[in-house]
C-alpha positions in Angstrom: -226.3 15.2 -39.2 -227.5 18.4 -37.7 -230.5 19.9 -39.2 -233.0 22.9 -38.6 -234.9 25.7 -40.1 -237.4 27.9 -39.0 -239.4 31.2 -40.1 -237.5 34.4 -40.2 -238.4 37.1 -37.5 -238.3 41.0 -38.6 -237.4 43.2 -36.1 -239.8 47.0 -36.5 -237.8 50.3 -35.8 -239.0 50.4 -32.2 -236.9 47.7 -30.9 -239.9 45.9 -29.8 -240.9 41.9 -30.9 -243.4 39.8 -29.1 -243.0 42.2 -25.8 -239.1 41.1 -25.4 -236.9 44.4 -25.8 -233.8 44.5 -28.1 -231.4 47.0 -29.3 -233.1 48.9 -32.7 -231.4 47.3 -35.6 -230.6 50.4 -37.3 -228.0 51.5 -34.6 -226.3 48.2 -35.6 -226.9 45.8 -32.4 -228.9 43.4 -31.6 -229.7 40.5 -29.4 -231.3 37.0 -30.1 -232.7 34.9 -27.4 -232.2 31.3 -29.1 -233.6 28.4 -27.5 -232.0 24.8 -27.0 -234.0 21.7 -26.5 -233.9 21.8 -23.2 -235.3 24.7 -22.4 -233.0 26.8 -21.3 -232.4 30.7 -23.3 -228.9 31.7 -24.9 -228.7 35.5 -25.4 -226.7 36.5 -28.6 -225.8 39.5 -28.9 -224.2 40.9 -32.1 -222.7 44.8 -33.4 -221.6 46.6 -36.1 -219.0 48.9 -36.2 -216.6 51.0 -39.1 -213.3 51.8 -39.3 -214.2 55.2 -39.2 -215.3 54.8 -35.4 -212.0 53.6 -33.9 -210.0 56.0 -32.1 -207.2 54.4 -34.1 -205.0 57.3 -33.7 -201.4 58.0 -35.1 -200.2 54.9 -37.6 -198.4 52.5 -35.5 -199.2 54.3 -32.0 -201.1 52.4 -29.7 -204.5 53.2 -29.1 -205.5 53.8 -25.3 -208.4 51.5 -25.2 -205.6 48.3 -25.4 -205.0 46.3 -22.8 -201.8 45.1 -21.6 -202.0 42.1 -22.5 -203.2 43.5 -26.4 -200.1 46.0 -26.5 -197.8 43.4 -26.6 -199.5 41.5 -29.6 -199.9 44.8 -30.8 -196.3 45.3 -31.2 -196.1 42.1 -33.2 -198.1 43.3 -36.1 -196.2 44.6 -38.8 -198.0 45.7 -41.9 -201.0 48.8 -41.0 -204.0 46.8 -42.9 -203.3 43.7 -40.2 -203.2 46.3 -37.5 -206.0 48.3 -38.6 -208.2 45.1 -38.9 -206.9 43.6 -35.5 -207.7 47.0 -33.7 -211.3 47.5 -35.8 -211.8 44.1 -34.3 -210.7 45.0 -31.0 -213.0 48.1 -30.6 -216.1 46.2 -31.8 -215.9 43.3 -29.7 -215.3 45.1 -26.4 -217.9 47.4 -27.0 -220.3 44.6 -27.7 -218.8 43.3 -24.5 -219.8 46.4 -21.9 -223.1 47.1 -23.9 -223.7 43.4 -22.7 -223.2 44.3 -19.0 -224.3 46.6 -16.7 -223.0 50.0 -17.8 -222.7 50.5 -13.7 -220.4 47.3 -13.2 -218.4 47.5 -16.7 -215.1 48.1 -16.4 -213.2 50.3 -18.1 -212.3 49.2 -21.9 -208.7 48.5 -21.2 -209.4 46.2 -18.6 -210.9 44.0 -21.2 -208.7 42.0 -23.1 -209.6 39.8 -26.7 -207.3 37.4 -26.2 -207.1 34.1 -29.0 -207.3 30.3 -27.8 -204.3 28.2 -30.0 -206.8 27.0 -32.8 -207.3 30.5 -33.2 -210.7 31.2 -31.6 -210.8 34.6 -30.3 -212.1 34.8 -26.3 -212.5 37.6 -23.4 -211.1 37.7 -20.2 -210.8 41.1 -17.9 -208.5 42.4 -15.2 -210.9 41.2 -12.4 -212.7 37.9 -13.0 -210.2 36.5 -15.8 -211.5 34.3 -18.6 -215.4 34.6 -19.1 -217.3 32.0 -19.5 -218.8 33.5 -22.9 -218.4 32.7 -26.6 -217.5 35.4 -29.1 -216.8 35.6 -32.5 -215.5 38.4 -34.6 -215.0 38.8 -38.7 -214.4 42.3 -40.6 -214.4 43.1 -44.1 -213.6 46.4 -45.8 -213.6 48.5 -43.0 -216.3 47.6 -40.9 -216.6 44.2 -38.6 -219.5 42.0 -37.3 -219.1 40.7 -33.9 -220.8 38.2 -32.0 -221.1 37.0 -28.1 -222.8 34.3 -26.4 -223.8 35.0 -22.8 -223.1 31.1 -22.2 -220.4 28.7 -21.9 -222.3 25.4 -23.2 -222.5 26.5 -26.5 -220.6 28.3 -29.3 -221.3 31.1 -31.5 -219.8 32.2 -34.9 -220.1 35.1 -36.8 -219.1 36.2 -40.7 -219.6 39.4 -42.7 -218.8 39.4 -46.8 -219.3 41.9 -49.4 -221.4 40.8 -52.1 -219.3 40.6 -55.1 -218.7 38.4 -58.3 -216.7 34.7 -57.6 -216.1 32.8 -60.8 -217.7 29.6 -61.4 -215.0 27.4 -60.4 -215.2 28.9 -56.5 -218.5 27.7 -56.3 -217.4 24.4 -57.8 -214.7 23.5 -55.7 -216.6 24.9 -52.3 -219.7 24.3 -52.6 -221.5 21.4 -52.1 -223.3 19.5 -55.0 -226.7 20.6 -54.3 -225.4 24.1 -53.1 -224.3 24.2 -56.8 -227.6 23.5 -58.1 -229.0 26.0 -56.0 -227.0 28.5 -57.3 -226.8 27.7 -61.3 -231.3 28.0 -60.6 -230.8 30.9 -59.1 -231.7 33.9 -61.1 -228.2 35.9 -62.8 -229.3 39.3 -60.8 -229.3 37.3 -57.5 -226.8 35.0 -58.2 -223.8 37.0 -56.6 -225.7 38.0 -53.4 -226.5 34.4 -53.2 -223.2 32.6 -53.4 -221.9 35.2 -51.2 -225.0 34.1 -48.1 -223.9 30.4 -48.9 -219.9 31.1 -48.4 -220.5 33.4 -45.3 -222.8 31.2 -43.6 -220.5 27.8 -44.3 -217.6 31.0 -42.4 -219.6 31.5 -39.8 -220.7 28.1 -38.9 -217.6 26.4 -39.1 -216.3 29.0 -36.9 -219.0 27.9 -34.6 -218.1 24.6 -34.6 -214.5 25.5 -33.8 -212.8 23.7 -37.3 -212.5 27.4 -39.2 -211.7 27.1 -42.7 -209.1 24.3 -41.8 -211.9 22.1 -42.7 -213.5 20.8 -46.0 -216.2 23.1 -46.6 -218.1 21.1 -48.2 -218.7 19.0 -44.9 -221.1 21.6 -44.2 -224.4 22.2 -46.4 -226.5 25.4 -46.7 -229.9 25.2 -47.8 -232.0 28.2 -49.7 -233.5 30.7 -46.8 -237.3 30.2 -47.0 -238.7 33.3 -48.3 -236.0 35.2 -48.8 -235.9 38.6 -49.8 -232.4 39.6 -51.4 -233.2 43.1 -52.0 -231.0 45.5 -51.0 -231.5 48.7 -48.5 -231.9 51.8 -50.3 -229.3 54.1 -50.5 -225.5 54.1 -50.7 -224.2 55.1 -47.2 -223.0 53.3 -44.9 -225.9 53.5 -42.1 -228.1 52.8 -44.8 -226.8 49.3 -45.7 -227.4 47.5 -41.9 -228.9 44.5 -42.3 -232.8 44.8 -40.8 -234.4 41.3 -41.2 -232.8 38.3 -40.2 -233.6 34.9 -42.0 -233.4 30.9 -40.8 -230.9 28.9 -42.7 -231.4 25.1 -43.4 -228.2 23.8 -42.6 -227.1 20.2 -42.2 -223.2 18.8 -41.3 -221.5 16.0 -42.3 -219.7 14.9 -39.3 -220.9 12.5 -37.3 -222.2 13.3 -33.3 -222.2 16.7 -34.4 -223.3 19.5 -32.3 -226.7 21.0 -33.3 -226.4 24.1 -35.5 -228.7 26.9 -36.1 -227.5 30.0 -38.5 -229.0 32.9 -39.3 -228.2 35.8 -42.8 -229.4 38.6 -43.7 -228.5 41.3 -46.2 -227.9 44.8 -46.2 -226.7 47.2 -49.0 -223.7 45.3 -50.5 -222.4 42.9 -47.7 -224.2 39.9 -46.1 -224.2 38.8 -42.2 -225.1 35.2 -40.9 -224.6 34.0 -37.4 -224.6 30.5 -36.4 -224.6 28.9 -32.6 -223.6 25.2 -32.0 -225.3 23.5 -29.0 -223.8 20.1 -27.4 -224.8 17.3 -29.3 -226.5 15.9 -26.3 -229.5 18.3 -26.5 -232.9 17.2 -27.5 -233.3 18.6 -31.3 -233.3 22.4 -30.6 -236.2 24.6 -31.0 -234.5 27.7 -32.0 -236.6 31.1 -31.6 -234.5 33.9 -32.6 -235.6 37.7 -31.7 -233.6 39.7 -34.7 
């Protein structure tokens, strides 16, 4: 079993915490510095971005910022919300990409190509250098997507956005695990939906971490309550006003045996929750995970 918690870390509007620098929240990026047992940092960096922020162009055109390699999958898309998501996904994860490197040494966007390993995990790879050794993740939900990149190849990151929203009682009770069920039937009514939705996105976004996706029982993995959790929503009902601020610790714990070590991460903002999670091999020391969010 793989099991850890810690405090959660708010992030002020300066961009500053404990004299490390990081992007400011509310221009939807960030980056974590998580720490494995033996020592050595992971940057994670994550970003934001709407629908409404792709140069999408003319339905079923090609945008220019596609790679070769992306055209032709492009072509193999048929219906516009698949394409629209895929391209939404695209644009986010590339840009999180360059952001990550030197804006002197990034290459141009369509030299960067999101390409997808066979169980489906997505990967980069540009013109120059070929596959990176990086782990990303991407998820999008009603127009916007949450993506997710680990500047190392030892460990595995995964990422999942949801809009909070009501799931009928036999959801929980068929994904959720039996003391994830008490959880939620003590958890107050007003809460309740922002709640199951934190426990369903996390279970996403650490099972993508682990590289079994939804394929797997998900019940094999177990979320605990966030210590100290605020589930109050941002003020107002725009879109830059409902990016998540303050990132909280999840307890979670797996059921598979030799497991790697998992840490996750949710927080909430305006009606959709994020969580991140990042798996570390198995033959770590128990990780001491100090994330800067």
């Amino acid at each position: 079993m793989s099991h850890m918690q810690g405090p959660a870390i708010p992030v002020d509007r300066s961009g500053r915490r404990g004299g490390s620098m990081i992007h400011a929240v509310r221009v939807r990026r960030g980056l974590d510095r998580y720490t494995a047992g033996d020592g050595c940092g992971i940057d994670i960096w994550w970003l934001i971005c709407l629908a409404s922020e792709v140069p999408i162009g003319d339905a079923g055109s090609p945008p220019s910022f596609l790679s070769d390699r992306e055209l032709e999958a492009f072509a193999q898309l048929r219906f516009a919300k698949r394409r629209r998501e895929w391209l939404l996904g695209r644009w986010t994860a590339k840009r999180l990409y360059l952001r990550c490197r030197d804006t002197c040494q990034a290459p141009l966007m369509r030299a960067v190509s999101v390409a997808n390993d066979p169980d489906g995990a997505p990967y980069l790879l540009t013109d120059g250098e070929g596959r990176l050794p990086l782990s990303l993740s991407i998820s999008h939900r009603q127009e916007r997507a949450f993506c997710a990149l680990a500047c190392s190849s030892l460990c595995a990151v995964g990422a999942d956005v949801e809009r909070v929203e009501p799931r009928d009682p036999a959801f929980v009770h068929d994904f959720f695990t039996p003391s994830e069920c008490a959880l939620v039937s003590r958890c107050p009514a007003p809460l309740r939906d922002t709640f199951v939705t934190i426990l369903w996105s996390a279970k996403e976004a650490v099972l993508k971490a682990m590289r079994h996706g939804l394929r797997a029982d998900t019940r094999q993995v177990q979320i605990g309550h966030p210590a100290q959790f605020s589930m109050a929503r941002s003020p107002g009902g725009s879109p830059e006003d409902e990016l998540p601020e303050t990132w909280w610790q999840l307890d979670v714990s797996t059921a598979w045996p030799d497991a790697a070590h998992i840490a996750a991460w949710c927080a909430v903002g305006g009606d959709y929750v994020y969580t991140l999670a990042i798996a570390t091999p198995p033959t770590s020391d128990s990780p001491d995970s100090t994330p800067v969010l």
